[in-house]
C-alpha positions in Angstrom: 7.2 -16.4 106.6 6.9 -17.1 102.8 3.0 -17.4 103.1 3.3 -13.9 104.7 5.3 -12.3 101.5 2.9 -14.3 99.2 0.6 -12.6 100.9 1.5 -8.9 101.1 2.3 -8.8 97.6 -0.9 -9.9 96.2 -2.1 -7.3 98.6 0.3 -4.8 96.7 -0.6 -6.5 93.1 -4.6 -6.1 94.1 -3.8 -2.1 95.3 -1.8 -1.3 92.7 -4.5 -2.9 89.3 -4.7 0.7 87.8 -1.1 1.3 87.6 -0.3 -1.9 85.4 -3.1 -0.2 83.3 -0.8 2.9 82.9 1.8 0.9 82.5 0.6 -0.4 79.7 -0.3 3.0 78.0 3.4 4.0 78.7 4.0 1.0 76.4 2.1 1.9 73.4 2.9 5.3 73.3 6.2 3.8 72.3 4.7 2.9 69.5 4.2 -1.0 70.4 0.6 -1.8 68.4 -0.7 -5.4 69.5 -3.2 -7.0 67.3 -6.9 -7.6 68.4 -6.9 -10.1 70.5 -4.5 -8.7 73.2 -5.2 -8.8 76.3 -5.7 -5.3 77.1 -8.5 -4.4 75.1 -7.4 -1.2 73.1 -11.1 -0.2 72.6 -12.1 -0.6 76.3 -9.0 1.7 77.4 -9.3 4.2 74.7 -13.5 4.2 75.3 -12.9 4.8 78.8 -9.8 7.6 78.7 -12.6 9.4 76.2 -14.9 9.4 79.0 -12.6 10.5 81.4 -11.3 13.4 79.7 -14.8 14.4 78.2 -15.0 17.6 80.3 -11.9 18.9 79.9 -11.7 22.6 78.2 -9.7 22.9 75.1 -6.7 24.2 76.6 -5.9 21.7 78.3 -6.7 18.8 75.6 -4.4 20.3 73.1 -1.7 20.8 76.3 -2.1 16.7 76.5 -1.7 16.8 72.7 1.8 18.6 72.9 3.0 16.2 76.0 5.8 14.1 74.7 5.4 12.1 77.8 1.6 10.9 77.2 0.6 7.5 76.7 -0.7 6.8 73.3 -4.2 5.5 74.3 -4.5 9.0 76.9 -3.7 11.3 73.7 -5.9 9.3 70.9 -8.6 10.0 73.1 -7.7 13.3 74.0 -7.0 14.5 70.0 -11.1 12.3 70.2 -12.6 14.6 72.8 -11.2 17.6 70.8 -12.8 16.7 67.6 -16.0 16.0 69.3 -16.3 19.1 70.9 -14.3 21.4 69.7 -13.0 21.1 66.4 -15.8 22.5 64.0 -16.1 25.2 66.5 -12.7 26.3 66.3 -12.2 30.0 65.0 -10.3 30.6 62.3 -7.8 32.4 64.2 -7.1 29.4 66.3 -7.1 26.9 63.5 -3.4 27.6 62.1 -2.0 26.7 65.8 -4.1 24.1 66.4 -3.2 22.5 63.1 0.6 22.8 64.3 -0.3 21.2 67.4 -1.7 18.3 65.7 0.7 18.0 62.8 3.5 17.8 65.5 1.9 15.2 67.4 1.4 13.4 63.7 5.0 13.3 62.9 6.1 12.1 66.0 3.8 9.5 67.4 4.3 6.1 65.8 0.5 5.0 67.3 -1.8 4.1 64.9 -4.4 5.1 66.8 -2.6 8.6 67.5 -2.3 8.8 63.6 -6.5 7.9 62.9 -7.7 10.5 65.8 -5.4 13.1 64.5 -6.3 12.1 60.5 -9.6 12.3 61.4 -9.3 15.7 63.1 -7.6 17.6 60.7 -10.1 17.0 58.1 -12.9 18.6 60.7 -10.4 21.6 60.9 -9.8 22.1 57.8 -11.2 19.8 55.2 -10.6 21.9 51.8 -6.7 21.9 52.6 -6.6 18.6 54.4 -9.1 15.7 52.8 -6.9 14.8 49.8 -4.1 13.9 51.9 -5.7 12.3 55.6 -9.0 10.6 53.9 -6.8 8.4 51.6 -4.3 7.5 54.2 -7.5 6.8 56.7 -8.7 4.3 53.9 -5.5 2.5 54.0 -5.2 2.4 57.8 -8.6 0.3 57.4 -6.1 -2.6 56.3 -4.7 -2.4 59.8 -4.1 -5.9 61.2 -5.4 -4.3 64.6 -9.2 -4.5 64.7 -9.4 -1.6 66.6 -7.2 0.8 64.5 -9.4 -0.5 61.6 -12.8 0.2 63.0 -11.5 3.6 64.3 -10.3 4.4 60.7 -14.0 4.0 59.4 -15.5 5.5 61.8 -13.5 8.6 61.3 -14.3 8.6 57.4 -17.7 7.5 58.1 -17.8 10.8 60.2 -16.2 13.4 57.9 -18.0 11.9 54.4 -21.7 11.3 56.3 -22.7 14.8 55.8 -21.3 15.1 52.1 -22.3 15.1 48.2 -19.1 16.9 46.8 -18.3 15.2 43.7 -14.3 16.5 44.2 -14.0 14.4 47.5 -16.0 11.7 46.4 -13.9 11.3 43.2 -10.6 10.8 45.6 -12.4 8.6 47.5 -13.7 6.1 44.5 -9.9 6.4 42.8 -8.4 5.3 46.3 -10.6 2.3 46.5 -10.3 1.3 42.9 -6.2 0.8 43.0 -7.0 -1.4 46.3 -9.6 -3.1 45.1 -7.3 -3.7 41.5 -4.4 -4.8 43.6 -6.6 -7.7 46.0 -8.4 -8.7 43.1 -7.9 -12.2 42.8 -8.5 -12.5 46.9 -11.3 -10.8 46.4 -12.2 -13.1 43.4 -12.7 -16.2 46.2 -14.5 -14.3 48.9 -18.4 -15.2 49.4 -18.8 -13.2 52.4 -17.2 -9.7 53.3 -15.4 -9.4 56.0 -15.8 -6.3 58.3 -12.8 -4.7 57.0 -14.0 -5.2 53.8 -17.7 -4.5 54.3 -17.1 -1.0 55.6 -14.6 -0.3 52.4 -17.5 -1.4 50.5 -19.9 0.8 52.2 -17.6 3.7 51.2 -17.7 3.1 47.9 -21.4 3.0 48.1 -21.2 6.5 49.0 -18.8 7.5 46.3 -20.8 5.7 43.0 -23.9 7.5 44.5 -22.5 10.9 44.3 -20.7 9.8 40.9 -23.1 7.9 39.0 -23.2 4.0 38.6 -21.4 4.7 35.1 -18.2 4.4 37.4 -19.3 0.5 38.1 -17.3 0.1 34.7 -14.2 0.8 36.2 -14.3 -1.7 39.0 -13.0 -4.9 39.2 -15.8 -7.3 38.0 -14.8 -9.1 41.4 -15.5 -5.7 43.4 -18.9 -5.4 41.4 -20.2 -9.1 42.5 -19.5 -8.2 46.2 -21.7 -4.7 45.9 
């Protein structure tokens, strides 16, 4: 009899493998972050809702935005899909709700990877009114302790700065990474090799000295300048 019940309930465990998954999203959306070596990978599940909701219209995207209920690996993906597809399309008469949709979702979700998609997306909306205030918090949610939050930071800014030469936003940038780089400079002082957190912040700043001039190398760290 006990082999029977062993048996029907790895039956029930084996039938039931994508609800521990949602189960797990449920989780987060609480605001739980685990670090990177969890053992639900964040990427793989965040990847893979991306996928999933790829086709969806943007209706019903921002409709997943404004669900209080949603799992926080189901909406970063969903705010992802969005910006993908529909973000620098959005009319102008659409932008002001969309904004509220996404500023709403900001100050309630206690993800970090909720927060990077919807930094990241407000800056495609509207980047005059929005890229002081979402690129410099995006540059410090590359210090993330989870790998994944980091990575998704970059790739946001990567995104939004790849197609730029304004010297106004590559000014906020450079001063942002300055103060960090000033306030880790004896760390930085012992490191022979960059990191990939720190590789990528130095790959930004790439980007900002060669819209500002190398005359800015001057007010770097010497420790910053040995790593470049």
């Amino acid at each position: 009899m006990k082999l029977f019940k062993f048996f029907l309930i790895a039956v029930l465990l084996a039938g039931n493998q994508g609800y521990v998954f949602a189960a797990k999203d449920d989780a987060v959306s609480g605001g739980m972050d685990l670090g990177g070596d969890a053992i639900f990978d964040d990427k793989a599940l965040i990847d893979g809702y991306t996928e999933k909701f790829s086709g969806e219209s943007k209706d019903i995207l921002l409709a997943m935005v404004g669900d209080d209920s949603l799992g926080a690996y189901k909406m970063a993906a969903a705010v992802r899909v969005f910006t993908k597809k529909y973000a620098s399309e959005t009319l102008k008469a659409e932008k002001s709700i969309v904004i509220k949709i996404f500023l709403r979702r900001l100050n309630r979700s206690d993800s970090a990877f909720v927060q990077v998609e919807i930094m990241h997306a407000l800056v495609v909306l509207d980047r005059y009114q929005y890229f002081q205030s979402m690129v410099p918090a995006l540059i410090l949610k590359m210090d993330h302790y989870n790998r994944v939050v980091s990575a998704m930071a970059y790739e946001g800014l990567d995104d939004v700065l790849k197609a730029s030469d304004r010297p106004r936003e590559a000014r906020i940038v450079f001063n942002v990474l300055r103060k960090t780089f000033f306030l880790s400079r004896k760390r930085l002082g012992k490191v022979q090799k960059p990191n990939e957190q720190l590789q990528h912040k130095l790959d930004i700043l790439r980007w900002a000295i060669k819209i500002l001039g190398t005359q800015e190398l001057k007010n770097l760290p010497q420790e910053v300048i040995g790593l470049l």
